[in-house]
N, C-alpha and C positions, 0 to 999 in steps of 0.2 A: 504494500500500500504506500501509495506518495501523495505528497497534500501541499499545494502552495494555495494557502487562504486568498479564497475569495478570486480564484481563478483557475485552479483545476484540480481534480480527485480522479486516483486510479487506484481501481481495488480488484482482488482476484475472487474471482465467487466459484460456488459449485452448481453446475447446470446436466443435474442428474438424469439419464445417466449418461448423458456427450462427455462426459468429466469437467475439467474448470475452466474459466473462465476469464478474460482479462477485460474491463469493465472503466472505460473512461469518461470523466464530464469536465467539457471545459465553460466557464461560464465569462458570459461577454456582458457587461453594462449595458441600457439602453437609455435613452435620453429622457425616456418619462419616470428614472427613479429604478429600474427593476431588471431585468434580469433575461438574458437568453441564455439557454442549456445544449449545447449539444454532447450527443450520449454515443458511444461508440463503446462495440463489444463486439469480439471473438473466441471462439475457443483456441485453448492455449495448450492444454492437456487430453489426452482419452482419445476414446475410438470416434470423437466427434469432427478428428482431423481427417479421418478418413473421407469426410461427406465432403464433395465439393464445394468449392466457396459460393458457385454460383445455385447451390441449392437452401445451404445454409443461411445466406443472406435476408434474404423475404423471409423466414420464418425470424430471425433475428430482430429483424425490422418490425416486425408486428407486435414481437414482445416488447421490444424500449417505445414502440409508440404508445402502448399502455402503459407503462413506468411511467414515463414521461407524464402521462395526464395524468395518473393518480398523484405525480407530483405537488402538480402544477394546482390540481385542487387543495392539498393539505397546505403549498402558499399561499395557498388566495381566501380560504377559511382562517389560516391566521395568520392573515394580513387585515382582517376587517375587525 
């Protein structure tokens, strides 16, 4: 895990059972006060290398697209 506050986080997770994970946010200021995320994740370890990248990708994508909004809710409920 590596952390430079308030502008990017990289964690390893487990994405059972593809094995783990390497899990990155970088965040960008925007002019109205708040915040862009962008989220990048691959697998790092397991038989989940075996799956080509171009198969792997859209189902990847589909999971940080919901990360992402489940985020983006728990900011915006406490942010009010």
């Amino acid at each position: 895990m590596t952390c430079t506050p308030g502008r990017t986080l990289t964690l390893r997770g487990k994405a059972r059972p593809l094995g783990e994970v390497n899990i990155g946010f970088e965040l960008t200021s925007t002019s109205a006060g708040g915040c862009t995320i962008l989220m990048t994740e691959d697998v790092a370890t397991g038989p989940g290398l075996a799956v080509p990248r171009m198969v792997r990708d859209p189902l990847i994508r589909m999971r940080n697209i919901e990360t992402l909004q489940r985020l983006r809710l728990l900011a915006e409920r406490n942010d009010s």
